[in-house]
N, C-alpha and C positions, 0 to 999 in steps of 0.2 A: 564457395565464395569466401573470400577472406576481407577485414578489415586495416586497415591502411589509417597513418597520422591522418591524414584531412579527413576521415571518416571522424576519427578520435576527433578532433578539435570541432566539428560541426555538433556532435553527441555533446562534446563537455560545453558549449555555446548552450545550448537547446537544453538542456538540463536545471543552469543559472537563468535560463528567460526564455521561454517556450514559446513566449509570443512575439520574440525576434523576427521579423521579415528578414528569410531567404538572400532578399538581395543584400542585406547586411550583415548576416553571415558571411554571405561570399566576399565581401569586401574585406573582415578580417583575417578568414583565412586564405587569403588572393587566389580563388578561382571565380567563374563566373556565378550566377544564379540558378541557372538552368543545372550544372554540376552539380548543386548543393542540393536540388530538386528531386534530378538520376540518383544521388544517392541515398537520401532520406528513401526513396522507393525501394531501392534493393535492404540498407535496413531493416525496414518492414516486412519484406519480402526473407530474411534473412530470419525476423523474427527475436531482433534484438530490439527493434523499436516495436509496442506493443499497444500504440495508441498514445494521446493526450485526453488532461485529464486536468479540471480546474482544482486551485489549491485553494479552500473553503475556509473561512473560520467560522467555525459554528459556533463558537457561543454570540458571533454580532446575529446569527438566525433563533437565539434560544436556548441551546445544547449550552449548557454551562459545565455538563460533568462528561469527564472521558476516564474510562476505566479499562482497563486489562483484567480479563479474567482467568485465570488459571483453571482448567480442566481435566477431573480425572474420569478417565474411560472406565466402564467394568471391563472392559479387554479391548485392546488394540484394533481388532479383527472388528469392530464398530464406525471405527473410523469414516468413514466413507459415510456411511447411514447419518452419523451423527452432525459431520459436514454439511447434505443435503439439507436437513434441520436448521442450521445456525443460518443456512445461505436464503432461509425465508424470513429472517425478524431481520428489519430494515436496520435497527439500532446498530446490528454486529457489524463493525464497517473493513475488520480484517480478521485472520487467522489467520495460524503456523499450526503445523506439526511439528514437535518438538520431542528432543529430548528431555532426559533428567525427570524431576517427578511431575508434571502435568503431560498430559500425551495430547493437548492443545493449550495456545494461547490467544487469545483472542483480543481484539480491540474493542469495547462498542462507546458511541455516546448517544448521551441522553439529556434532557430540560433539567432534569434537577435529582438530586439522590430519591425520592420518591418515586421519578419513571425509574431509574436506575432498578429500583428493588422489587417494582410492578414487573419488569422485564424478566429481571433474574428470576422471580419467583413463579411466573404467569409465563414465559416462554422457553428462558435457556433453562430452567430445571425439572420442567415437565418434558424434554425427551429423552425420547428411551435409549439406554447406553449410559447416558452421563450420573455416573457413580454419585460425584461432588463438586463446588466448585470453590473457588479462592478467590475473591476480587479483591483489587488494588485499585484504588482511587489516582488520579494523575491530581498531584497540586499544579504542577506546571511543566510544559515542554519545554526543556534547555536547548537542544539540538533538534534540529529537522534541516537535513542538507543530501546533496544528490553525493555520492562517492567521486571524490575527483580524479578521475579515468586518465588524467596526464599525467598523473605521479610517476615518481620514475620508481620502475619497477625492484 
């Protein structure tokens, strides 16, 4: 299965506004509802669309710090073990595997520098694998946007 522009334009629609009704989809990119329907299914089915998912701001819940943490492995070959680990403290809310010198980087938030350091010291550094860690404090998010998929190549 292959993707096609009206695919593209319903992806780049649904990306800017998630919670756009189908039938107004269809009316920008002039097909019916039901077509914008069929294709969000094959999407899914294709395994490019991978779910929805709400955009939260958590400091109006609390979370007032978000930090990146840089992580060094005692070896690589832990990776996996030490994923398992981060994917049970609720705070971590992303990772990568990365190049360069951390061999993870991680997202978490937290209510205030105090959970922050209860976290770091009482969860993410008490497992096994993880050499050391680096944390960076976020003062503010400049960007947060979907990749614009209509660009011309």
């Amino acid at each position: 299965m292959e993707i096609d522009e009206i695919d593209r334009k319903i992806l780049s629609i649904l990306m800017t506004d998630a919670n756009k009704p189908y039938t107004k989809i269809a009316e920008e990119v002039h097909v019916s509802g039901g077509t914008v329907h069929v294709r969000m299914k094959k999407l899914m089915q294709m395994g490019i669309v991978k779910g929805s998912s709400l955009d939260i701001d958590y400091s109006k819940l609390g979370y007032d710090v978000t930090a990146f943490l840089g992580i060094f492995l005692d070896k690589s070959s832990l990776y996996e073990e030490v994923l398992e680990e981060l994917r049970k403290i609720p705070q971590v809310v992303g990772s990568h595997y990365t190049t360069g010198n951390y061999s993870i980087f991680a997202k978490i938030v937290c209510k205030d520098t105090d959970h922050l350091r209860q976290v770091l010291h009482d969860k993410v550094q008490m497992i096994r694998g993880i050499q050391r860690t680096e944390t960076f404090i976020s003062l503010e998010e400049g960007i947060d946007r979907p990749i614009d998929i209509l660009e011309a190549e």
